[in-house]
N, C-alpha and C positions, 0 to 999 in steps of 0.2 A: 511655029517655034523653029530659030534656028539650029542648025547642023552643029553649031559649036553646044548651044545647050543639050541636043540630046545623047551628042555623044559624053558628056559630064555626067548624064544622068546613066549608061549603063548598064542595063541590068540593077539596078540602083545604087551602083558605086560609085561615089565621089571619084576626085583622081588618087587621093591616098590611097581609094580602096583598088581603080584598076591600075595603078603605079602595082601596088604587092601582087597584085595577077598576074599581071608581065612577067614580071619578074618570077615569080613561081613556074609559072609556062614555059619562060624560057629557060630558066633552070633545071627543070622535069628533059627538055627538049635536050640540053646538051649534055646532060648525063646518059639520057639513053643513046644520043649521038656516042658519047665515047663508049659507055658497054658494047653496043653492037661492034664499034671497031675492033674493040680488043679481042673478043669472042671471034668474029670474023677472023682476024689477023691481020689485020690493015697494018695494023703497027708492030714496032716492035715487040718482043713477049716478055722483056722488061719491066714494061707500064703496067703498072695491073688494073681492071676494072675498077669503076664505083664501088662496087658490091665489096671488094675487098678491102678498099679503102676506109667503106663506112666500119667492116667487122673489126676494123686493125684499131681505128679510131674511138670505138665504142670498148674496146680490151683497156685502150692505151688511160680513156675517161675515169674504167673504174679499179682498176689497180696502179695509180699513176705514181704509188710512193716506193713501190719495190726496190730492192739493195743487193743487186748479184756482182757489184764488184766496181770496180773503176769504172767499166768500158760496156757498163750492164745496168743503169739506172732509170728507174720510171720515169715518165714527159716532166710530171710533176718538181719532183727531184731540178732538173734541168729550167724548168720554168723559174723556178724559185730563185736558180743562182740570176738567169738572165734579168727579172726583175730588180734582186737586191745590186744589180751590179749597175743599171740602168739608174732607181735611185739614189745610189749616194754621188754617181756622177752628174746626173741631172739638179741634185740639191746640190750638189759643191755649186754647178753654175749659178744656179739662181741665187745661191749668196754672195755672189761675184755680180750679177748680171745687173739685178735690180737695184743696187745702191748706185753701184758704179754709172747706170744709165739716168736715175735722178740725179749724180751731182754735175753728170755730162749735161744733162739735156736742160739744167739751169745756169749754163754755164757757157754763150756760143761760142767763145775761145777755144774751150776746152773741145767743145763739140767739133770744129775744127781742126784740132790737134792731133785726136783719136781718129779721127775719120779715114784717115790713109793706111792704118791698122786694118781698121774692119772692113774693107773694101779690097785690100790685101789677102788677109787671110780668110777672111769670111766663103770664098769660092774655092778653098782647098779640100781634095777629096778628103774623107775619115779617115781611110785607110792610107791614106799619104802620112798620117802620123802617127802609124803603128811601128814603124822602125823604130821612131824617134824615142817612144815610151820604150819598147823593151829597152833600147841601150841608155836609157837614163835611169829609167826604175826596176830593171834587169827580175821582173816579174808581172806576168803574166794577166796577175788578177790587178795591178794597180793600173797597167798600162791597159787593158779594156775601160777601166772608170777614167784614167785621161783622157781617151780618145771621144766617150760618151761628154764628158766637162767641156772639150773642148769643141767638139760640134756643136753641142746644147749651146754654148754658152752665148752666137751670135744673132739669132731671133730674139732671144729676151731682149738683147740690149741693145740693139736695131729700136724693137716697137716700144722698149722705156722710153729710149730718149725719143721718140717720135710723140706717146702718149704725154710725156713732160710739155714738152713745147710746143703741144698743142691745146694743153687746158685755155679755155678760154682766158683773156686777160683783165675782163670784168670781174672775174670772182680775184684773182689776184690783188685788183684793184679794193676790192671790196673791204677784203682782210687787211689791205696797209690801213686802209681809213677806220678801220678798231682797234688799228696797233697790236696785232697780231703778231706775235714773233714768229721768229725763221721758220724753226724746227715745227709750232703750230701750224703753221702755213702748210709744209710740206708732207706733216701727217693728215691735217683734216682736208687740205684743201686740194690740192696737189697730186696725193696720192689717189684718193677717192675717186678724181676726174680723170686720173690716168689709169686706172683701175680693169680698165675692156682692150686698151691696147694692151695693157703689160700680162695680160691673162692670157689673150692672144699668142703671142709670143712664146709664153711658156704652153700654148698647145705645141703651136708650129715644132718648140724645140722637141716636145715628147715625144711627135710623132718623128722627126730625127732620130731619136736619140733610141729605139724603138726599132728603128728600121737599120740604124749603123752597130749595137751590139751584134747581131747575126753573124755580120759579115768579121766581126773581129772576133767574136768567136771562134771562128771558121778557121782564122789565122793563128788568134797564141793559145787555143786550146783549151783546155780544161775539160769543166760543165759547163753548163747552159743549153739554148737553144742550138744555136749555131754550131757547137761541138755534139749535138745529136745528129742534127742532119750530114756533117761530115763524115761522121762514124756511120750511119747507117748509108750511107754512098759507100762505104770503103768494104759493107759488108752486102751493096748491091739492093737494099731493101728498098727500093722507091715507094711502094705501101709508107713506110713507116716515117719515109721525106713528103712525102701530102699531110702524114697525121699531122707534124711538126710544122708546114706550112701552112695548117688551116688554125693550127692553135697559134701561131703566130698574128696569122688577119684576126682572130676571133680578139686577142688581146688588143693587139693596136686599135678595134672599134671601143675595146671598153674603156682605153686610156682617152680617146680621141672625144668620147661620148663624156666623160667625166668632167673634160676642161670645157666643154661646149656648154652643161651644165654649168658650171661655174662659169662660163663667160655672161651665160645670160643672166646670173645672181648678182655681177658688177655692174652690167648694165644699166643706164637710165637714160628718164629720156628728158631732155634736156627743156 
């Protein structure tokens, strides 16, 4: 038997099963790497242990809706704003994103046209237009949702108009030769086939949009995530900036796991 089979076989774990080994092993491995430093004094006395981290985090899980004031609110509380602020910027785009990218990507003029836009702006940092929104919408909570619309809004319609003008052109074909009309065309046929790119996309843009609230947070304040971890820097808590950072990852996997989900529910195979 070869070397590649038995190392597959493991102790009897497939590779899913010693992929999660690994990974546990070396996770065990570099938590007690960092306990001993800090305990030791390797580092700073700033950082705090694992150990503290987990106790700060397991506080933060089960009291997370407490109300001590402005500058005093549970993760929960803060998670909530950073989500609702994430959706309705993320839904403004996608009802920008996805029309606009079907009438572009049926359209090679137009697809054309548009193109020096999105190729322009599309590589602008987030935070490049967070000026822009306060001194247009001279608050705070609107100009976090433009900056969320406007980053979201160039993966959607990138991979529409890519998903568009790519469906095959035999089914296009197909539907002229039953007289199909437009609008039939572009619900049943069109969209369905375009359906894994334009899913795609709206991952790509969640996990944006996801990762660039934080940092505008950070900037025009309020709640949310982002306006936690700056307040607990300003109050020196690094414990309570890991809590905020690992519920931060734990989110982006659920959002990220969601659209992946849905991407494989459009899928087909051709």
């Amino acid at each position: 038997m070869g070397t590649k089979g038995t190392t597959a076989k493991t102790w009897g774990l497939g590779v899913d099963g010693q992929a999660w080994l690994l990974f546990i092993a070396s996770l065990v491995l570099l938590l007690g790497i960092w306990e001993y430093a800090v305990q030791a004094e390797w580092v700073l006395k700033l950082l705090p242990p694992p150990s503290r981290v987990a106790v700060d985090f397991w506080t933060a899980i089960i009291d997370p809706f407490y109300d001590n004031g402005p500058n005093d609110k549970g993760i929960g509380w803060n998670l909530l704003s950073s989500l609702r602020r994430v959706c309705v910027g993320f839904g403004l785009a996608t009802l920008v994103a996805i029309p606009l990218g079907i009438v572009v990507g049926l359209s090679p003029v137009l697809a054309k046209a548009i193109d020096p836009y999105v190729q322009v702006l599309k590589p602008i940092s987030p935070l490049a237009w967070l000026p822009l929104g306060l001194a247009f919408f001279r608050n705070s909570e609107a100009t976090a949702i433009f900056v969320i619309f406007i980053t979201s809004l160039w993966p959607m319609l990138i991979n529409t108009i890519f998903g568009v003008r790519s469906v095959n052109s035999s089914y296009l074909e197909v539907a002229a030769t039953l007289g199909t009309s437009r609008l039939r065309t572009v619900t049943q046929v069109i969209l369905p086939a375009a359906a894994p790119s334009i899913v795609t996309g709206m991952r790509i843009s969640a996990s944006i949009a996801w990762l660039v609230i934080v940092a505008a947070e950070i900037l025009v304040g309020g709640t949310g995530l982002g306006y936690f971890v700056w307040n607990e820097w300003n109050n020196l808590n690094i414990s309570n900036i890991l809590v905020a950072i690992l519920t931060i990852g734990f989110v982006g996997v659920i959002l990220d796991r969601g659209f992946a989900w849905l991407e494989q529910r459009v899928r087909y195979e051709a």
